[in-house]
C-alpha positions in Angstrom: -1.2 7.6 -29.5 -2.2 4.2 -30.3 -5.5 3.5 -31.5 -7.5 0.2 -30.4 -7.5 -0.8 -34.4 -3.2 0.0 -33.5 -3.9 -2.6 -30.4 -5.6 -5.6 -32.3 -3.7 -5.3 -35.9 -0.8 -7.8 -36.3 0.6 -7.3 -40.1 4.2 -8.4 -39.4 4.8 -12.1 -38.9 6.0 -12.2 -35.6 2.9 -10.3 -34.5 1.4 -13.8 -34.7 2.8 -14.1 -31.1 -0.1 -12.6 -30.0 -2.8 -14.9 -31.5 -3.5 -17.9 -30.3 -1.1 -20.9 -31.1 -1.9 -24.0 -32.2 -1.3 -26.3 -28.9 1.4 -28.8 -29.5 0.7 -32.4 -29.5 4.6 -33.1 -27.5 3.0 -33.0 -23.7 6.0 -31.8 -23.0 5.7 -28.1 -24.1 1.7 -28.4 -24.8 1.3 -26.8 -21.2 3.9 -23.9 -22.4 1.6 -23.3 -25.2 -1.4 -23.1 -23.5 -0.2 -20.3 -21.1 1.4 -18.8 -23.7 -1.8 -18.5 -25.2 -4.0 -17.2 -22.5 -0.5 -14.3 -21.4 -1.6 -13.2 -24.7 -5.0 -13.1 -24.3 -4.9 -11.2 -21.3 -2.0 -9.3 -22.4 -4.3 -7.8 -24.9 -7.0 -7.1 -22.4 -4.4 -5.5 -20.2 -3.0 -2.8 -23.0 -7.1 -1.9 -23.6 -7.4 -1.1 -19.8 -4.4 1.0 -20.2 -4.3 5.0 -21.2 -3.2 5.7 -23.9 0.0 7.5 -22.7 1.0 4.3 -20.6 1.1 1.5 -24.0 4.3 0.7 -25.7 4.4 1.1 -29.2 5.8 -2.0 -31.0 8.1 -1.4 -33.9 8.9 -2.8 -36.6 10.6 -6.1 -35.7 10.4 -8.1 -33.0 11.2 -7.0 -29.5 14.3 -8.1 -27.5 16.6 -8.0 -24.6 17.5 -4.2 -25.9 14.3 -2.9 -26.4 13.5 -4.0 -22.3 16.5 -2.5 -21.7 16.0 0.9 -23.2 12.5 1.0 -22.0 13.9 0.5 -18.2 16.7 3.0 -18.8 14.1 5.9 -20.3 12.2 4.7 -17.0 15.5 5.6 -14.9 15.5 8.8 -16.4 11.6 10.1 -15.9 12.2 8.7 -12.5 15.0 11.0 -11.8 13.5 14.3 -13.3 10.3 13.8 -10.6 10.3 16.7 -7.9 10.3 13.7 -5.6 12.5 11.3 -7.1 13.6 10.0 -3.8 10.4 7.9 -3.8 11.3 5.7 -6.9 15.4 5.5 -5.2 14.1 1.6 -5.1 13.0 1.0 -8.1 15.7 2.6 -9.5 18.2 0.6 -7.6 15.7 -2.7 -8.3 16.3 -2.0 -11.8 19.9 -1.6 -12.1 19.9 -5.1 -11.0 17.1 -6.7 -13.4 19.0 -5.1 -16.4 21.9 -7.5 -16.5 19.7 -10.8 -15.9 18.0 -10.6 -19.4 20.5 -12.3 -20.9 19.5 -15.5 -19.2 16.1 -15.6 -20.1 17.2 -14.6 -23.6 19.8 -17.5 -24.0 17.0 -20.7 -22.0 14.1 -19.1 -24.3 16.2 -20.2 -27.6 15.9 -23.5 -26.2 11.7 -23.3 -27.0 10.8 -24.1 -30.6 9.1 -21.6 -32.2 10.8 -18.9 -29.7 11.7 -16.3 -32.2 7.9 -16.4 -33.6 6.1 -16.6 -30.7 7.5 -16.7 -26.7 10.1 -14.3 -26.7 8.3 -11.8 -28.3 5.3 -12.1 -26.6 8.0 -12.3 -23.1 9.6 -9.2 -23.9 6.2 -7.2 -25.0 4.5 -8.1 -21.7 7.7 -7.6 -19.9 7.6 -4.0 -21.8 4.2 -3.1 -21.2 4.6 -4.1 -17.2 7.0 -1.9 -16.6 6.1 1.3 -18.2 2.1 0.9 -16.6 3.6 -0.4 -13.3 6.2 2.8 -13.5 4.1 5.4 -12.4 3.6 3.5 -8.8 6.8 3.2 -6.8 5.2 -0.6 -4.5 3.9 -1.7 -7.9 6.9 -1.5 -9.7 9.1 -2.6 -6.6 6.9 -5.7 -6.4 7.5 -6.5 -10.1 10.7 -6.0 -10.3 11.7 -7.9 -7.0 9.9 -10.9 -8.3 11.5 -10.8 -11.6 14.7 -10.7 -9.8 14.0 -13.8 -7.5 13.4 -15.5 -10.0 16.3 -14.6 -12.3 18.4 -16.1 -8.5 17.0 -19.6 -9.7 17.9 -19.4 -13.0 21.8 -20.9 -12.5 22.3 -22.4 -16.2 24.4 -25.6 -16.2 27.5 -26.0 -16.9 27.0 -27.7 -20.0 25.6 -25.7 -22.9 22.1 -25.3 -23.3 20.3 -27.3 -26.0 16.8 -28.3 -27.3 17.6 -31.9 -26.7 19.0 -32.0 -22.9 16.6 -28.7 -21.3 13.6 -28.7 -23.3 11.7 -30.2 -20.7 13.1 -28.1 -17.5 12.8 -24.9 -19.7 9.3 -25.3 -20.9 7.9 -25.7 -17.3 9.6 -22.9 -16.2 8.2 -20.6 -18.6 4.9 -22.0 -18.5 5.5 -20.9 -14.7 6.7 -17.6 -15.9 3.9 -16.6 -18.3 1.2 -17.4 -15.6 2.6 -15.3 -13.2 2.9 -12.5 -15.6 -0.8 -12.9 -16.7 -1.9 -13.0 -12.9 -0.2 -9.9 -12.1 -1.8 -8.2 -14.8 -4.9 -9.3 -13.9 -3.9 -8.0 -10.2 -3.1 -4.7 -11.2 -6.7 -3.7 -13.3 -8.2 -5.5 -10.3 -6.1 -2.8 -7.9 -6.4 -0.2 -10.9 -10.3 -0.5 -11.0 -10.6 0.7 -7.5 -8.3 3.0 -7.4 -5.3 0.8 -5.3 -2.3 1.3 -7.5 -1.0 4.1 -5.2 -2.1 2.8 -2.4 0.9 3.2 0.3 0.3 0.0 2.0 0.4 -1.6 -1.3 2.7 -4.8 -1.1 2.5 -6.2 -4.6 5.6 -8.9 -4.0 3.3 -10.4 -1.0 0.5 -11.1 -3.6 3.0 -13.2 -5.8 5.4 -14.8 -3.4 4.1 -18.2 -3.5 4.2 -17.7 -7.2 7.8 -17.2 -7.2 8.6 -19.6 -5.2 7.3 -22.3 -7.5 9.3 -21.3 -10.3 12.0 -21.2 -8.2 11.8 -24.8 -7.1 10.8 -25.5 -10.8 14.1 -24.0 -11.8 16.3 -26.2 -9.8 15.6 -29.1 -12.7 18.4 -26.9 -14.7 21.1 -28.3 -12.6 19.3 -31.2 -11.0 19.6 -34.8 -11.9 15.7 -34.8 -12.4 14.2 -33.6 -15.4 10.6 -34.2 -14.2 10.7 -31.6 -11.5 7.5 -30.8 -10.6 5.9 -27.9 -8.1 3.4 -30.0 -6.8 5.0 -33.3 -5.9 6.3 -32.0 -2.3 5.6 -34.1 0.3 2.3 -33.2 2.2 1.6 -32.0 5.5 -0.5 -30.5 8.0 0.4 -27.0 6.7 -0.6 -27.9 2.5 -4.1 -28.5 4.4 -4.0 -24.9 5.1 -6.3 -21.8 3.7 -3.1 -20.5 2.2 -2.2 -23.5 0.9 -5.2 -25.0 -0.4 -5.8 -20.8 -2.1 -2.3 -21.8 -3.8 -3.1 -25.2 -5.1 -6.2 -23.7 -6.3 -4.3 -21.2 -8.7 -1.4 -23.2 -9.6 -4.3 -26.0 -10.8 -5.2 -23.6 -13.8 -1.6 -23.8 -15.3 -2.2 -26.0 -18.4 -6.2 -25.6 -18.0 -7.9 -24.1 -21.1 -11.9 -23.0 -21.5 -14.7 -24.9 -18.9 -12.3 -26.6 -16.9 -9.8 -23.1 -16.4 -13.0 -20.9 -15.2 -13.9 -23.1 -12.8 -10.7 -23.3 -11.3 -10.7 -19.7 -11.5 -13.7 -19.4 -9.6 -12.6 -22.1 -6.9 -9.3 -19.5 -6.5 -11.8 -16.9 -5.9 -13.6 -18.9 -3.0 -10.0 -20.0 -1.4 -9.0 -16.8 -1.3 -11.6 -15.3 0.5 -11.6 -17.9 2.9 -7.6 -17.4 3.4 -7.7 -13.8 3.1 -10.4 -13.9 6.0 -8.2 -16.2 8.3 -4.8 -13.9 8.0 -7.0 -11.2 8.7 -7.9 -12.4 12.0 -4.2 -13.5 12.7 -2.7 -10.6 11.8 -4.8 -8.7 14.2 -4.8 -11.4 17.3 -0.8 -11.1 16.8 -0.8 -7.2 16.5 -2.4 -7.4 19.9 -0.4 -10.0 21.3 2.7 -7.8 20.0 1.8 -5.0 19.7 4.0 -2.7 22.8 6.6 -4.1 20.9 5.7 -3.2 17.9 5.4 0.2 19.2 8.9 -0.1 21.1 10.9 -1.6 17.8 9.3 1.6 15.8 10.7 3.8 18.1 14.1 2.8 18.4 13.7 3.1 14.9 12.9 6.8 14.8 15.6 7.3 18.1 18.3 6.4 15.5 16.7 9.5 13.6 15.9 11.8 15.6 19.0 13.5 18.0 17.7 15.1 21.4 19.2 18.0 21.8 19.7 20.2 25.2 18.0 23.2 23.6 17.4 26.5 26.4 14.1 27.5 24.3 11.9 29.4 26.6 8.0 28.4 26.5 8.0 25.2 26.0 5.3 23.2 27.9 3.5 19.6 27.8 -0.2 19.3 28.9 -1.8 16.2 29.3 -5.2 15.2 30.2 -5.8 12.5 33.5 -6.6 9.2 31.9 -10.8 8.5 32.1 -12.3 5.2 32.6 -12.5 3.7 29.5 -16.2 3.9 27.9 -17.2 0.9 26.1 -18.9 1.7 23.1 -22.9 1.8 23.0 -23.0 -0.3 20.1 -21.6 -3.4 21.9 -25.2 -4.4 23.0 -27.1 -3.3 20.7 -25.2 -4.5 17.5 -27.1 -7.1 15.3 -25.9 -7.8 11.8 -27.7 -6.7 8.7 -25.4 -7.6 6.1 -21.4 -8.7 5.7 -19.2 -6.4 3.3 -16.5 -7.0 1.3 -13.6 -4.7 2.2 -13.0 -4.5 -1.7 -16.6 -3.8 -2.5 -16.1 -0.4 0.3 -12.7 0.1 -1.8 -14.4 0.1 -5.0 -17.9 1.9 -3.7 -14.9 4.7 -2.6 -12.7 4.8 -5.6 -14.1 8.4 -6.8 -12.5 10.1 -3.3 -8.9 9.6 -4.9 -9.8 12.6 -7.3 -9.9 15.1 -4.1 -6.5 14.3 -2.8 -2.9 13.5 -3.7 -1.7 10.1 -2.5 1.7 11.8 -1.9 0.0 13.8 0.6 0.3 11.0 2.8 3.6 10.6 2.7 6.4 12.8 3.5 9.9 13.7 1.5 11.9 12.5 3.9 15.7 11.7 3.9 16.7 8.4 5.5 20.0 9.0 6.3 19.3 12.5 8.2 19.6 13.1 11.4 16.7 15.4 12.8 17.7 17.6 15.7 14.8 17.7 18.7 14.5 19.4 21.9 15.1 16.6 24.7 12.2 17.4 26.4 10.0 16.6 23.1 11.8 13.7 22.7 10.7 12.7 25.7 7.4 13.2 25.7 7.0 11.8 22.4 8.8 8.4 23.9 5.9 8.5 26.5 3.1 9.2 24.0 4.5 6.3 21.9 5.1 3.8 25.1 1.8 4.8 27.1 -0.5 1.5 27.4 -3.8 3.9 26.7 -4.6 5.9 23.7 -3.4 9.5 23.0 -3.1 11.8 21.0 -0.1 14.7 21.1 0.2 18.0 19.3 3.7 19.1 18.5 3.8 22.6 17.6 6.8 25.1 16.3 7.6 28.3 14.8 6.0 29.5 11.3 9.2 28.0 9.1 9.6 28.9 5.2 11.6 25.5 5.3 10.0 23.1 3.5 9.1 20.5 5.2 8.8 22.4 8.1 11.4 20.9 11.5 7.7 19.7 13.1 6.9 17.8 9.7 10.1 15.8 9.8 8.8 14.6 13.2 5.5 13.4 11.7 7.4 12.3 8.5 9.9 10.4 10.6 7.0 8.8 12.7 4.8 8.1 9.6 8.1 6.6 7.7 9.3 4.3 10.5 5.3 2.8 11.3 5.1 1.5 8.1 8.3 0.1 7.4 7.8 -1.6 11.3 3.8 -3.1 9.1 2.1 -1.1 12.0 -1.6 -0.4 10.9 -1.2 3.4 9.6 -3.0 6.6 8.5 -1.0 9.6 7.5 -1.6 13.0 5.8 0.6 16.2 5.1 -2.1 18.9 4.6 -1.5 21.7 1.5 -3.2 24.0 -0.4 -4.2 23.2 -3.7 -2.8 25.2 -6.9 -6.2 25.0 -8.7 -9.0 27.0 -7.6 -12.5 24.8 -7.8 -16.0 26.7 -7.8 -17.7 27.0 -4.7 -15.0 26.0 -2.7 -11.6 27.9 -0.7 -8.6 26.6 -1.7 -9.0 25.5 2.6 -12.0 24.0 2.5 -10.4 21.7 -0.7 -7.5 21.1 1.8 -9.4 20.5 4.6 -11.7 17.8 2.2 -8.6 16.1 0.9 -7.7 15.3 4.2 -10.8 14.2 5.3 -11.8 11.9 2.2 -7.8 10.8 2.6 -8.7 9.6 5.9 -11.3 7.6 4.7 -9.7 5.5 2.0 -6.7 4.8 4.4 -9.2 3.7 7.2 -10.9 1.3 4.4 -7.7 -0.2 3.8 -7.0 -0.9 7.4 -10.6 -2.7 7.7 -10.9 -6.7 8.2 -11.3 -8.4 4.8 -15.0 -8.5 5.5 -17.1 -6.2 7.7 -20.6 -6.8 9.4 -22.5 -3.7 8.5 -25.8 -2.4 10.2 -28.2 0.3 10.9 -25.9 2.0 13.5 -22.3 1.4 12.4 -23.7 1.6 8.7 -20.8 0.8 5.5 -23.4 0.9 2.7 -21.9 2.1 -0.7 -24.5 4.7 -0.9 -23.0 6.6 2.2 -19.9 6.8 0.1 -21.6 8.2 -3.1 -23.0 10.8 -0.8 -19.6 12.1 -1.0 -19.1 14.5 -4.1 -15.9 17.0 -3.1 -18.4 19.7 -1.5 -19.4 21.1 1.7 -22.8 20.1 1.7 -21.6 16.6 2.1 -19.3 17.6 4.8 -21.5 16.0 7.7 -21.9 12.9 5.6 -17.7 12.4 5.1 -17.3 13.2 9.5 -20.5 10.6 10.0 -18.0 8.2 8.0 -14.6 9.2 9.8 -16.6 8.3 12.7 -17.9 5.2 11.6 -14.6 3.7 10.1 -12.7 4.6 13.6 -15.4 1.6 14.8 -13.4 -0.8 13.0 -10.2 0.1 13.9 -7.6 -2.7 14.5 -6.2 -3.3 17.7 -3.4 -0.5 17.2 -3.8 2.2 14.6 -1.4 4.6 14.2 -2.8 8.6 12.9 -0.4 11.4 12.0 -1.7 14.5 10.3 0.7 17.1 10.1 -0.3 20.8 9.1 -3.6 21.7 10.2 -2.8 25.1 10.1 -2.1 25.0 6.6 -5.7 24.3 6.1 -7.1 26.8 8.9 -9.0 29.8 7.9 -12.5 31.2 9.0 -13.8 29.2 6.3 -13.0 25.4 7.8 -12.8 26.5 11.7 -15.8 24.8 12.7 -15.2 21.6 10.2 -12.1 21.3 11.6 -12.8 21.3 15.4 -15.3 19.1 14.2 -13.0 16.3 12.6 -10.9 16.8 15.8 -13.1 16.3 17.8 -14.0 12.9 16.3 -10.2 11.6 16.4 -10.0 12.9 19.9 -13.4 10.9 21.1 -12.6 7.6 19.9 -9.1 7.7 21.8 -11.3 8.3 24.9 -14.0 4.9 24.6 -13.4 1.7 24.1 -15.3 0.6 20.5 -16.6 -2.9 20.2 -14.7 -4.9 18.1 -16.6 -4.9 14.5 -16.2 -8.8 13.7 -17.1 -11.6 16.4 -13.3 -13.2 15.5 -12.2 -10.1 17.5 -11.9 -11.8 21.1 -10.5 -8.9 22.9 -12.3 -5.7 22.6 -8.9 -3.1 23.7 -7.0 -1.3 20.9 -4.7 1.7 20.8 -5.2 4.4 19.1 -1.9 7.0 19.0 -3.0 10.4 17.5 -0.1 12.6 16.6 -0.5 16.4 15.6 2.1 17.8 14.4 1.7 21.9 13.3 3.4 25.1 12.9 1.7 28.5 15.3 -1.4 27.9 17.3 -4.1 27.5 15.5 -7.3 27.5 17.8 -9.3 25.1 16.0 -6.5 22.0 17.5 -5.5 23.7 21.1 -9.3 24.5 21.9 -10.6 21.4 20.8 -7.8 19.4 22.5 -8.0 22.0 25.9 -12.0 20.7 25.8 -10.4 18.0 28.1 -9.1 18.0 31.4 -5.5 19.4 30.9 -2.7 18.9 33.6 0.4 21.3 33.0 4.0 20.1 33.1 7.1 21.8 31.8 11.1 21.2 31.3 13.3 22.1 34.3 15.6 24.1 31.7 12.1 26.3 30.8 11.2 29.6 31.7 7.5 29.4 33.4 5.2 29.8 31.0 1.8 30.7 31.8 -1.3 28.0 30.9 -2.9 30.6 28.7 0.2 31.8 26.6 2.7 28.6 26.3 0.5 26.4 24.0 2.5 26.1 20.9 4.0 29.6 21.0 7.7 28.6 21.4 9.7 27.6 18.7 8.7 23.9 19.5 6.1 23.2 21.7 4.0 20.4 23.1 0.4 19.7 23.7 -0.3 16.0 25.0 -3.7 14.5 25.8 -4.3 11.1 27.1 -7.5 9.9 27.1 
């Protein structure tokens, strides 16, 4: 276990790479030295923030192309003893890929002077220490080494050979490029790691550094160009470099070859750009999920059709019920609303942070096979079409058989509808209730379940929040309301209040599937349960006010999906509350209205409010 004296002692000479280095007087490689400078700086801050399981150990000589490639390769092989190593069937893939483009970089670093002492080492450390933090989260990693790989694509070495004399301009702006986008994404991820974001499942770490690599991409092209003086910035302007995004980029790309004063305030004007751009997508991505939105809905399900495979079962007992549609009730808040304060949707993110300890990100996920084909009951399948294709909100219940399979045949359904809403970028919450294996004081291992869910709900519905909020006295997002939170039932009402007031924000279509409920149903959390129900069910039956004035249109859909094995009372009574209207499959026997609820081997309860 490496100490912090272990950290900040460099005894062997090419340890130096992590000092600062004297910047060059050649203007051609002075910029090189000057990144390679602050990489190390914030390499150093990076391994601190790290545990100390997660740090590399450096050796005794310098490290190389083989010490990356055994690191990876160990990687490969943790990945594959993981109970669910299908996860990290990416990365693993990504990496196979990045292995055999090291060479490259090896061969255009030797054209650097002073490589051996101080950039590749310092390249292959960072590149080390990246991959082993970044390995334990399967969008960080895949972010990484996507971006790595894109820009290995740009790296075509000429056909003449390689020397000091011919490339030393070319190669130096390229690795200038290189080690500022490996110091930003360090500095993304203990930004991300800080509040808790790292396993995050709408994580998309390549998004954050696209532009990045794009810029050493173009800078690349000087290899085998005519030009040597190649630079990023000299495209031709337009209406679009005028942009939030692209003034945000400019911003950051101005502190390449910027050292002390003049680097933190281009830091800080990144900081301010960002914002502003961050804002702006925000409002476009919502104004085009509503614009797109049915199809959105209709692309995700011919998604899941090519997954799921109707079948003609003769089941008795099973039966859909479905409430008539009510008026829509605009919310009371739309009149009464005046803003106190704006919020941050990182400052809610960070204020949150400590609910991650109550639940297990890979309870919001499911273990689900790609390639398999789930067979359904026709008459599911159809109502599960019309619950996704209905122009109002709803929420369905989807019920089966007590199954020792694991996952159950209902859970695929929610896994398959989870899976195929993300991969489609539809706004998402999802959560596979268990039982814990630890026992915690005070608390059945239930009502643990039944608070994972709850505080999993809530960082999910943070991260589907505009980048900033307007918070007031009734739709309040204070970061005291989250500390209230602390893992026990006493805080229950105070984690429902905030269910409740997160739903207010919603975007224009959020997708909710929450699959076992009766894992987590006991005597114990029957009433908490009805209770969270209850709040999911209400806010598909009004029509909320939209929480930022860039919201022009105040509609949304909400699609709630249950999916459960028996009948636990705490989902059918709560959803029978409503006004229920009975259908049922031709091929059926007829079930009665107080008996067929969820007692077949798969049955349906559908509400529409």
């Amino acid at each position: 276990m490496p100490s912090e004296s272990f950290i900040e002692s460099f005894s062997r000479d090419w340890e130096r790479c992590f000092d600062r280095k004297p910047i060059s007087s050649n203007p051609v490689i002075s910029d090189l030295d000057v990144e390679h400078n602050e990489l190390a700086q914030t390499w150093k801050t990076f391994v601190r923030h790290l545990p100390p399981g997660t740090r590399v150990e450096r050796g005794d000589r310098p490290p190389s192309v083989s010490d990356v490639v055994a690191l990876v390769r160990n990687t490969q092989s943790l990945w594959r003893s993981q109970p669910r190593q299908r996860v990290f069937e990416q990365a693993g893939a990504l990496c196979d890929r990045f292995v055999p483009t090291l060479e490259t970089h090896a061969t255009l670093l030797a054209v650097l002077p002073d490589a051996d002492l101080f950039h590749a080492p310092l390249f292959y450390s960072v590149l080390q220490t990246l991959i082993k933090a970044s390995a334990h989260y399967p969008h960080v990693i895949e972010g990484l080494i996507t971006a790595l790989l894109n820009i290995h694509s740009a790296l075509i070495l000429p056909s003449q050979p390689i020397s000091s004399s011919t490339h030393l301009m070319p190669v130096a702006k390229i690795y200038a490029l290189c080690f500022f986008f490996l110091a930003e994404f360090m500095d993304w991820f203990i930004r991300r790691s800080t509040c808790e974001l790292l396993k995050s499942h709408s994580q998309d770490a390549y998004s954050e550094f696209h532009h990045l690599v794009s810029c050493i991409q173009r800078q690349a092209r000087a290899l085998t160009d005519s030009s040597d003086a190649m630079d990023v910035d000299m495209d031709e302007k337009s209406d679009a470099a005028y942009s939030p995004r692209a003034l945000w980029e400019e911003s950051q790309l101005s502190k390449v070859g910027r050292q002390g004063t003049d680097r933190r305030i281009a830091a800080q004007n990144t900081i301010t750009r960002r914002l502003i751009w961050e804002i702006q997508q925000d409002a476009e991505e919502r104004a085009r999920i509503r614009r797109q939105r049915d199809q959105l809905l209709t692309d995700m399900l011919r998604a899941v059709n090519n997954q799921l495979r109707p079948v003609n079962s003769q089941t008795n007992g099973i039966v859909c019920m479905t409430t008539a549609a009510p008026d829509l009730v605009t919310s009371a808040f739309e009149w009464s609303r005046v803003s106190k304060r704006r919020l941050a949707r990182l400052e809610l993110q960070n204020a949150s942070k400590h609910l991650e300890g109550f639940f297990e990100n890979d309870d919001q996920i499911a273990d689900l096979d790609p390639n398999a084909q789930i067979a359904i009951d026709s008459s599911v399948a159809t109502t599960l079409q019309t619950w996704v294709t209905s122009p109002q909100s709803q929420a369905l219940a989807v019920g089966g058989s007590p199954s020792n399979v694991y996952p159950s045949p209902v859970a695929l359904i929610s896994a398959c509808y989870a899976s195929f809403s993300r991969r489609a970028r539809l706004p998402i919450i999802a959560h596979f209730c268990t039982l814990p294996e630890k026992d915690v004081k005070g608390l059945t291992r239930h009502q643990q379940g039944l608070i994972a869910l709850t505080y999993s709900l809530i960082r999910q519905l943070i991260d589907c929040l505009p980048t900033v909020v307007d918070s007031d006295s009734l739709l309040d997002l204070s970061a005291e309301r989250f500390r209230q939170l602390d893992g026990t039932i006493s805080s229950w009402k105070a984690a429902l209040a905030l269910v409740d007031t997160l739903l207010h924000f919603v975007p224009p279509l959020l997708v909710c599937v929450i699959d076992g409920i009766d894992t987590i149903h006991d005597a114990s959390t029957d009433a908490a349960l009805r209770e969270l129900i209850r709040v999911l069910l209400t806010h598909t039956r009004h029509q909320p006010q939209p929480a930022n004035s860039e919201c022009a249109s105040p509609t949304f859909l909400f699609k709630v999906l249950f999916t459960v094995t028996g009948r636990p009372s705490a989902l059918v009574e709560t959803m029978s509350e409503n006004q229920l209207i009975l259908t049922e499959p031709t091929h059926s026997a007829e079930p009665t209205p107080s008996d067929a609820v969820l007692t077949s081997d798969l049955g349906v309860v559908m509400m529409n409010a």
